[in-house]
Residue frames as a rotation matrix with the C-alpha (Angstrom) as fourth column:
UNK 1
0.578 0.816 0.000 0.00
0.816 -0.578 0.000 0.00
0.000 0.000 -1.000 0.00
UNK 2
-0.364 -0.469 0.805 1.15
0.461 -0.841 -0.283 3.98
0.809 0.268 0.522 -0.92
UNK 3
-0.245 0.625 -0.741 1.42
0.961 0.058 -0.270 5.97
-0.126 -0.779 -0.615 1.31
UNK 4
0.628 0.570 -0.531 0.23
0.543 -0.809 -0.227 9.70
-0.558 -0.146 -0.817 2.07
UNK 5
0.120 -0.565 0.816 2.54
0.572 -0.633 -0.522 12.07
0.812 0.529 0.248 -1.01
UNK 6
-0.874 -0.447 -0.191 4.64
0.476 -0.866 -0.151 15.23
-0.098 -0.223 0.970 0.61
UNK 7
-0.960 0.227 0.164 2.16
-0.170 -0.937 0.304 17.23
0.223 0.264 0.938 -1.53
UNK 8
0.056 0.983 -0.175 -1.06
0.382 0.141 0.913 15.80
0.922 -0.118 -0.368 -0.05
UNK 9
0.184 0.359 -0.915 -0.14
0.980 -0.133 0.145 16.49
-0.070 -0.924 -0.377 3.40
UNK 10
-0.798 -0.563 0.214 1.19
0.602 -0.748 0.279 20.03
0.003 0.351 0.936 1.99
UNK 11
-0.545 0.779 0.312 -2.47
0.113 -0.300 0.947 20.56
0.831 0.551 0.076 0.31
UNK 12
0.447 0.750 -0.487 -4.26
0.665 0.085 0.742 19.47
0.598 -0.656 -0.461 3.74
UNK 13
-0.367 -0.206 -0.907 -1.88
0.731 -0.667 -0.145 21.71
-0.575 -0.716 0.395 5.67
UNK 14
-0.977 -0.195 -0.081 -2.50
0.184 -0.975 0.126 24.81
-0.103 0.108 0.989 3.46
UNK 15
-0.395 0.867 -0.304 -6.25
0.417 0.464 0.782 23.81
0.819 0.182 -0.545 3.56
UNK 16
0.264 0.201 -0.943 -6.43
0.810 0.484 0.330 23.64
0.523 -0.852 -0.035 7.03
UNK 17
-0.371 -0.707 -0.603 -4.39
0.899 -0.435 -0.044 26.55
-0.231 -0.558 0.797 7.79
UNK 18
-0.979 -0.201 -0.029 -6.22
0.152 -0.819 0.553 28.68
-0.135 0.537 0.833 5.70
UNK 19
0.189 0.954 -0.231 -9.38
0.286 0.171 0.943 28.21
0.939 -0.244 -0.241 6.76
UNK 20
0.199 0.097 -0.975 -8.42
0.972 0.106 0.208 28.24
0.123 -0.990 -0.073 10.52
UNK 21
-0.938 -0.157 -0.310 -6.69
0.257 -0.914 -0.313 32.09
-0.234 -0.373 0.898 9.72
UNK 22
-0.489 0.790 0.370 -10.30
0.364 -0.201 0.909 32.74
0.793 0.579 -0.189 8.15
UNK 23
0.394 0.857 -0.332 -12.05
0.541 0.076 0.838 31.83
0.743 -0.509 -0.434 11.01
UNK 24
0.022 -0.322 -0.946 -9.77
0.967 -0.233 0.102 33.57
-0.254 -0.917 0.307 13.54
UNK 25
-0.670 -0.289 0.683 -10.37
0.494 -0.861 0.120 36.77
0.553 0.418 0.720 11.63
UNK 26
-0.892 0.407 -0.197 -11.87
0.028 -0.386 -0.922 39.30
-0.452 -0.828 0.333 14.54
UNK 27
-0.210 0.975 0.066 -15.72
0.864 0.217 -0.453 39.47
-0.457 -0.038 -0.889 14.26
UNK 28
0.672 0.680 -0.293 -15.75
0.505 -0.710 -0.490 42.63
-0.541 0.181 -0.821 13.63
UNK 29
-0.678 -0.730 -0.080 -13.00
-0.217 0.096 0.971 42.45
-0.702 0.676 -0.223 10.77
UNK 30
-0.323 0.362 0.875 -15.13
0.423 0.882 -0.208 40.45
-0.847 0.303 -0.438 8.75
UNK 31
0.800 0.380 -0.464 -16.53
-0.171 -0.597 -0.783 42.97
-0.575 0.706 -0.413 6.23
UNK 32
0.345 -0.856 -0.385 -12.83
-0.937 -0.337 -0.089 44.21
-0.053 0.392 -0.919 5.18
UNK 33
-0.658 -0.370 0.656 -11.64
-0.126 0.913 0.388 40.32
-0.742 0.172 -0.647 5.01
UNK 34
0.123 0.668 0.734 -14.35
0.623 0.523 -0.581 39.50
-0.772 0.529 -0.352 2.87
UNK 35
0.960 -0.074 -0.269 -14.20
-0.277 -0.357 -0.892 42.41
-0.030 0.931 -0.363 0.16
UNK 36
0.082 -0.995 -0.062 -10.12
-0.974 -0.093 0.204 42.18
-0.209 0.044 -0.977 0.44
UNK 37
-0.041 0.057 0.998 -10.68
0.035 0.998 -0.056 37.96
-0.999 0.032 -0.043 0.21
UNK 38
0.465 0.453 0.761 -12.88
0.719 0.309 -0.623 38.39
-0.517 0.836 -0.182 -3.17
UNK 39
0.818 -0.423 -0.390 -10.24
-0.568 -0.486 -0.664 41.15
0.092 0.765 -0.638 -5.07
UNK 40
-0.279 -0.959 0.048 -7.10
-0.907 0.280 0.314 39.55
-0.314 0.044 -0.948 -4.07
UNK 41
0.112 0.439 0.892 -9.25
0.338 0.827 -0.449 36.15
-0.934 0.352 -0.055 -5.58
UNK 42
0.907 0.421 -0.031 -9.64
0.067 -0.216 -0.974 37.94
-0.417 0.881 -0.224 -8.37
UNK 43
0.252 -0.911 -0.327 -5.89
-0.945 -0.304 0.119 39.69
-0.208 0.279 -0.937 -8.87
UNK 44
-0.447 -0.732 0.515 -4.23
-0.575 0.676 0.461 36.30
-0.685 -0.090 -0.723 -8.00
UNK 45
0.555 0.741 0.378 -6.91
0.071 0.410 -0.909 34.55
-0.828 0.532 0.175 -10.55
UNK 46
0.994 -0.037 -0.105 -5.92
-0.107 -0.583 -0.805 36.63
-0.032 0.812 -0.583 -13.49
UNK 47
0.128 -0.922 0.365 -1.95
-0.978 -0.055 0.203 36.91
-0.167 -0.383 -0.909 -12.60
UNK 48
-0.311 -0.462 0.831 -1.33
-0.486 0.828 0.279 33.10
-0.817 -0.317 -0.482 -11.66
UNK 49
0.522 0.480 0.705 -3.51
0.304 0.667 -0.680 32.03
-0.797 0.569 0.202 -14.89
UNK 50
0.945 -0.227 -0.235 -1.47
-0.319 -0.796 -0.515 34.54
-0.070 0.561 -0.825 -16.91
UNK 51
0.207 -0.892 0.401 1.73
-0.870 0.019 0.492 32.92
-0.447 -0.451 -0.773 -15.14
UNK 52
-0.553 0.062 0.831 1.03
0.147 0.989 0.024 29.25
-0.820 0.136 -0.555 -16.19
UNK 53
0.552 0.313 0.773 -0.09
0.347 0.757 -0.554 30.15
-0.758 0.574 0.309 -19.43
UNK 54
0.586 -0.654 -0.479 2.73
-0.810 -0.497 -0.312 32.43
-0.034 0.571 -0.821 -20.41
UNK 55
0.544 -0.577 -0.610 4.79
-0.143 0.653 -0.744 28.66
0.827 0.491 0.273 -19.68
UNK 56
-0.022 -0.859 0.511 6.91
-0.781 -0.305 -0.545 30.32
0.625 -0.411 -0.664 -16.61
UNK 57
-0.739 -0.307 0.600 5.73
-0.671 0.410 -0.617 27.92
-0.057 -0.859 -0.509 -13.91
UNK 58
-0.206 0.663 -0.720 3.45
-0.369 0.629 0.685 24.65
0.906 0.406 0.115 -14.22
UNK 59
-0.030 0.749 0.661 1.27
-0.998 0.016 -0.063 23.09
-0.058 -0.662 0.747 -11.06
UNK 60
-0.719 -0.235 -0.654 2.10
-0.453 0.872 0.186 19.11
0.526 0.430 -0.734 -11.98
UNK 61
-0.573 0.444 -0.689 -0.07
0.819 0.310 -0.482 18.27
0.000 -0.841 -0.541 -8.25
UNK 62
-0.734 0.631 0.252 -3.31
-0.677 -0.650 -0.345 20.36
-0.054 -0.424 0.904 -7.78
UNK 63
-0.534 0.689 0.490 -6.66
-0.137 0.501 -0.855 19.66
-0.834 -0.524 -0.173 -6.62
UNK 64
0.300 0.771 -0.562 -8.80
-0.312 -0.477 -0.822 20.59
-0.901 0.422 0.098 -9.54
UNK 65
-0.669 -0.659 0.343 -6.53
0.165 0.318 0.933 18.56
-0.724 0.682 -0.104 -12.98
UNK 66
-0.565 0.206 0.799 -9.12
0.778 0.455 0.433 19.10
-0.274 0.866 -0.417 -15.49
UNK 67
0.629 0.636 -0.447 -10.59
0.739 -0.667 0.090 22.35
-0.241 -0.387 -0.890 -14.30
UNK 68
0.959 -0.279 0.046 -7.59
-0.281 -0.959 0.035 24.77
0.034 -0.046 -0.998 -14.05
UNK 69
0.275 -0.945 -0.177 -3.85
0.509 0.299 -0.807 24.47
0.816 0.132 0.563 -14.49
UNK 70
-0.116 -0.515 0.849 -3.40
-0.528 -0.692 -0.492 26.98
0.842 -0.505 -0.192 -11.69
UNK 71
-0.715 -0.078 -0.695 -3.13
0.472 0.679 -0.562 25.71
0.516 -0.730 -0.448 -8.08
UNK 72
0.222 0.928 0.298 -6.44
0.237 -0.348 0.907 26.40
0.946 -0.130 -0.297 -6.32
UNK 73
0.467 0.303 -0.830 -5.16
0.847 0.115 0.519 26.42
0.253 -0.946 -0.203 -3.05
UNK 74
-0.562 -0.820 0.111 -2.60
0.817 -0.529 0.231 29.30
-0.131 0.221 0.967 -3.84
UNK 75
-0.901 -0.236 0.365 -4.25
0.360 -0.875 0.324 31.54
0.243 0.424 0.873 -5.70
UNK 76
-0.031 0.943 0.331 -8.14
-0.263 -0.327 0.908 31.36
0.964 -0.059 0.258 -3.92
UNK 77
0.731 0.401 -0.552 -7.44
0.408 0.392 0.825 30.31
0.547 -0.828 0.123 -0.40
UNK 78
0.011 -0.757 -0.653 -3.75
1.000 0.020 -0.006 30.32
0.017 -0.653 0.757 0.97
UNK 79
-0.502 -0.670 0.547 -2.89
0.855 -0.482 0.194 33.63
0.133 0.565 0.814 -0.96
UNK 80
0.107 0.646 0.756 -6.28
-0.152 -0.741 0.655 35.67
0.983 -0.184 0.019 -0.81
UNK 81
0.793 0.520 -0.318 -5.96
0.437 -0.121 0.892 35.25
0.425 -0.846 -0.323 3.18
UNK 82
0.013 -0.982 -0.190 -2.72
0.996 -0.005 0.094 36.10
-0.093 -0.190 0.977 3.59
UNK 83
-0.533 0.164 0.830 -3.73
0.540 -0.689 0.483 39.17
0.651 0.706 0.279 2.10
UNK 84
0.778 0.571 0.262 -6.77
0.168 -0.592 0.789 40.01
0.605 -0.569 -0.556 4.41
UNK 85
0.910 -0.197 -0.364 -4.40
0.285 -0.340 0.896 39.80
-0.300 -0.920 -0.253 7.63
UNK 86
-0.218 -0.953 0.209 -1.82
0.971 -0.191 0.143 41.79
-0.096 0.234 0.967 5.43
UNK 87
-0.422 0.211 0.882 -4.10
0.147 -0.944 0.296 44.76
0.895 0.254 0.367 5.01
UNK 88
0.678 0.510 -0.529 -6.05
0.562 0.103 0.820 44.03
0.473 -0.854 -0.217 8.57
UNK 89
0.421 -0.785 -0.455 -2.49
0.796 0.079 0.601 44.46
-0.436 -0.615 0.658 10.38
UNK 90
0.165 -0.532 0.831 -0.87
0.636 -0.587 -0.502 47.06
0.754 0.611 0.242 7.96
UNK 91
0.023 -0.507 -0.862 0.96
0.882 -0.396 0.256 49.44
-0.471 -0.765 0.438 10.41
UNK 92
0.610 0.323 0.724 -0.97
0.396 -0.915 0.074 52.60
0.686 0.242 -0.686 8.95
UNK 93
0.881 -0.331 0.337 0.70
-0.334 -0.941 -0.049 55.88
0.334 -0.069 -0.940 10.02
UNK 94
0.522 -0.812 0.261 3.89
0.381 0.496 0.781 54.24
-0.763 -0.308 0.568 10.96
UNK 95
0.203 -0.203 -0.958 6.98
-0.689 -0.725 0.007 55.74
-0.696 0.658 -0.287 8.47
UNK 96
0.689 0.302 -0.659 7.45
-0.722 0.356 -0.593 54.01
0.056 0.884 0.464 4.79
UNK 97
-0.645 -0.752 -0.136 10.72
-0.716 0.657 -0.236 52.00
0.267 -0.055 -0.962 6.43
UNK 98
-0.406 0.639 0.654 8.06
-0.735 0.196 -0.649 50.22
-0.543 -0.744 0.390 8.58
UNK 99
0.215 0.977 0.004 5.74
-0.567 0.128 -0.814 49.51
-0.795 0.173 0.581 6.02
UNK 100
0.270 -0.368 -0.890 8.04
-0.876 0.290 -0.385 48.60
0.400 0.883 -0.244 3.09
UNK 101
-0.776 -0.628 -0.060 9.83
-0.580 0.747 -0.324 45.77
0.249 -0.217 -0.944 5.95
UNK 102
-0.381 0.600 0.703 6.31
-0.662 0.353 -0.661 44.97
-0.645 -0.717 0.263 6.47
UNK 103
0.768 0.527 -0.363 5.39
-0.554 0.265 -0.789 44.24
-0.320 0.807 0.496 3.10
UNK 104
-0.194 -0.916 -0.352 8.96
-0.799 0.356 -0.485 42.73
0.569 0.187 -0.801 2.48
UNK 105
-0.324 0.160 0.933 7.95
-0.889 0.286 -0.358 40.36
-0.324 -0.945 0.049 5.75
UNK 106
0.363 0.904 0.227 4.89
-0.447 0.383 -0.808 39.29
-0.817 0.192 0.543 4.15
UNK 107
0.581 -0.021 -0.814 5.98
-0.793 0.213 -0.571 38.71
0.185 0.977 0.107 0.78
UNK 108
-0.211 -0.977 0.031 9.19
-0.924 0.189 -0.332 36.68
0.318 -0.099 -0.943 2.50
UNK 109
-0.663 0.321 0.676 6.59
-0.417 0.591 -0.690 34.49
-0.621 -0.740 -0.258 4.49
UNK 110
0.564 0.719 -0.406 5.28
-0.479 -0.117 -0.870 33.54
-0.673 0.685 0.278 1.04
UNK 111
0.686 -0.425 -0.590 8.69
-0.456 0.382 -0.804 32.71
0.567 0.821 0.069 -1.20
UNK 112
-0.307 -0.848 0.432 10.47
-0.933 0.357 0.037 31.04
-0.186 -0.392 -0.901 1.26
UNK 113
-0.275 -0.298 0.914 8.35
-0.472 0.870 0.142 28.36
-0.838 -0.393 -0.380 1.32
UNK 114
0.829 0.412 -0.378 7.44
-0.501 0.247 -0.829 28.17
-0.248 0.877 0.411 -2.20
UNK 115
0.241 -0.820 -0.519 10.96
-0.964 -0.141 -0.225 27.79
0.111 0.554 -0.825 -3.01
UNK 116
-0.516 -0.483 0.707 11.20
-0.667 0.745 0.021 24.98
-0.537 -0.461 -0.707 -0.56
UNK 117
0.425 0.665 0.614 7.92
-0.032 0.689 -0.724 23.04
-0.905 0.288 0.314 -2.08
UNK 118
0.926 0.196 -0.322 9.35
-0.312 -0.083 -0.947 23.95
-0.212 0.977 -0.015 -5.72
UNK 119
-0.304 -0.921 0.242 12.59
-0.928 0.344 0.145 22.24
-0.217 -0.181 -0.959 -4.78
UNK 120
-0.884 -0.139 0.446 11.35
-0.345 0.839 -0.422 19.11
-0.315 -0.527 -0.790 -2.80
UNK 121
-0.220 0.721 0.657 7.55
0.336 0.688 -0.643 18.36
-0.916 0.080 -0.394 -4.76
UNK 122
-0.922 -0.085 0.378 5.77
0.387 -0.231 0.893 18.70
0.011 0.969 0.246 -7.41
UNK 123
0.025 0.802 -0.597 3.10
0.774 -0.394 -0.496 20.98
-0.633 -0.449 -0.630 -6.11
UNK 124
0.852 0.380 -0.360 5.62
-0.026 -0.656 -0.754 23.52
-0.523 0.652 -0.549 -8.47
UNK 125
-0.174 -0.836 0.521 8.24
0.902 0.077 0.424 23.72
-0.394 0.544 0.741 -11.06
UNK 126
-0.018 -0.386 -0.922 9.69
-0.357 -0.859 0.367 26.83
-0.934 0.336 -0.122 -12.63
UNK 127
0.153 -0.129 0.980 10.16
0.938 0.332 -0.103 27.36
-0.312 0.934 0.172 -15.94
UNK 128
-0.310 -0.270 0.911 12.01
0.350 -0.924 -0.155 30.64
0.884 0.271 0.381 -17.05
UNK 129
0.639 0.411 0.650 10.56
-0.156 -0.758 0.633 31.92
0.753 -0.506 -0.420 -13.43
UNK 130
-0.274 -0.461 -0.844 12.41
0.556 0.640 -0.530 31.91
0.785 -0.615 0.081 -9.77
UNK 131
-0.338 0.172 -0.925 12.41
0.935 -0.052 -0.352 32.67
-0.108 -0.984 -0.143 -6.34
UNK 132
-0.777 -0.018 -0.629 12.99
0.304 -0.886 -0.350 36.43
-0.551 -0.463 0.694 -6.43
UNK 133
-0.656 0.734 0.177 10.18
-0.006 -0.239 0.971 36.53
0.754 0.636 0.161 -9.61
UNK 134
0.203 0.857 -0.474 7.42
0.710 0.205 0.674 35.25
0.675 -0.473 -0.566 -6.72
UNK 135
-0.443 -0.213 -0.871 9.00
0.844 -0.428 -0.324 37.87
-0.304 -0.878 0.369 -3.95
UNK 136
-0.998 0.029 -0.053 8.39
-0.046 -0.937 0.346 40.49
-0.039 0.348 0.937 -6.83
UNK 137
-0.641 0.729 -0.240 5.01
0.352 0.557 0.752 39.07
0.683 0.397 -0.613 -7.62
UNK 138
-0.024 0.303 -0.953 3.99
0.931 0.355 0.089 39.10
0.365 -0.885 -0.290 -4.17
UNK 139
-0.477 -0.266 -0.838 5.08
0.664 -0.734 -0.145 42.39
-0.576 -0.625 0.527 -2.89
UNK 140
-0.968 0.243 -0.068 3.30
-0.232 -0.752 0.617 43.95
0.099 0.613 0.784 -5.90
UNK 141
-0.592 0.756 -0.278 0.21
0.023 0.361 0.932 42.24
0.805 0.546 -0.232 -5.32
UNK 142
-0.069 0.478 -0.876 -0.12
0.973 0.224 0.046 42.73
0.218 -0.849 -0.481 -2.25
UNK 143
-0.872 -0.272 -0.407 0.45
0.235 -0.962 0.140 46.74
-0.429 0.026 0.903 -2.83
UNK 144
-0.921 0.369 -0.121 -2.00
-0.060 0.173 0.983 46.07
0.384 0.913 -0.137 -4.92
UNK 145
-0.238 0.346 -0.908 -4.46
0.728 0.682 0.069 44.76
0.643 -0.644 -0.414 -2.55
UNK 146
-0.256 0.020 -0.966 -3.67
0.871 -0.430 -0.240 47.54
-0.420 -0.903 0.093 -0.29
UNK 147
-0.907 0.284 -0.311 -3.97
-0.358 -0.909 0.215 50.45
-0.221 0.306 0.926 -2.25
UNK 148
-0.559 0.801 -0.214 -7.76
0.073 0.305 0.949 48.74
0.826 0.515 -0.229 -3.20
UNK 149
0.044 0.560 -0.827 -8.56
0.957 0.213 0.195 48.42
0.285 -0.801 -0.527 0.69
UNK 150
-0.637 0.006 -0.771 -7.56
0.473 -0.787 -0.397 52.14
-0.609 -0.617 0.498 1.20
UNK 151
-0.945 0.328 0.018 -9.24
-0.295 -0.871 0.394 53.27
0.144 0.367 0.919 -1.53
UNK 152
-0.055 0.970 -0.238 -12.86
0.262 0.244 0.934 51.13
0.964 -0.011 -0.267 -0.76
UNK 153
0.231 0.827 -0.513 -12.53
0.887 0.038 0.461 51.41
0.401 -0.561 -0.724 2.53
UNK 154
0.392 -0.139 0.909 -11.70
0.332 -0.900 -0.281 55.01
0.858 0.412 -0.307 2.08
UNK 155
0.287 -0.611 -0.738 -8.44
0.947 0.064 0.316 54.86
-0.146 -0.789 0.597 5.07
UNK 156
0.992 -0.123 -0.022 -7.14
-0.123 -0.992 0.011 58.36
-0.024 -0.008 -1.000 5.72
UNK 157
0.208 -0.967 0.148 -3.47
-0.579 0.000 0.815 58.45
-0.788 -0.255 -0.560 4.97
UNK 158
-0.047 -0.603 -0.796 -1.34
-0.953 0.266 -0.144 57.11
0.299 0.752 -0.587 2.27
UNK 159
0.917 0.399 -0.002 -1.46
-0.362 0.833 0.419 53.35
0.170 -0.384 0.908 1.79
């Protein structure tokens, strides 16, 4: 008998994990998690399909094989939550060193371990892309993201 793959227990951890930050998102968060959930769904949609059919990076292991080449847990679950409790947390009025090592933080707590899974499984494989391509990726998208939550939910101050 086979047993359990790397990238299944991978899938059930980022499942699992990403669902549990969901639910631990304060009560009275919830609005701003939810619009900031469904754009950064969208961005990472549009982006990661864009990524995997330009060739750079291919998904060999995902949940969905016949549905979507893109990984589902990435770009609608792990990725859009990561987001909310990047824009939740954002260290508004703080000065642009702050905010840039914050976003730098985030984005880091993102391509380390990609790098590691796109080593050791086949959850991903490069092609013409690497590490520092997802750090850029990331840190723009999540600027992204943020400049969308200041401007809906109409934050005073510079995002």
């Amino acid at each position: 008998m086979r047993g359990i793959s790397a990238e299944a227990v991978l899938l059930c951890i980022a499942y699992g994990g990403s669902l549990a930050a969901l639910v631990l998102v304060p009560n009275d968060r919830r609005r701003e998690s939810q619009a900031v959930f469904l754009f950064f769904g969208l961005v990472t949609w549009v982006l990661g399909l864009a990524a995997v059919e330009a060739g750079w990076l291919t998904y060999p292991v995902r949940e969905f094989q016949s549905a979507t080449q893109t990984s589902f847990v990435f770009e609608f679950l792990a990725f859009p939550v990561v987001s909310i409790y990047f824009n939740l947390y954002f260290p508004q009025g703080r000065s642009p060193w702050i905010q840039a090592g914050y976003g730098g933080a985030f984005a880091a707590a993102i391509t380390v371990p990609e790098f590691f899974i796109e080593k050791y499984t086949q959850l991903i494989e490069y092609h013409g892309w690497t590490w520092y391509w997802t750090f850029v990726s990331v840190m723009l998208t999540l600027w992204v993201s943020r400049l969308f939550y200041v401007w809906f939910f109409r934050v005073n101050g510079k995002a």
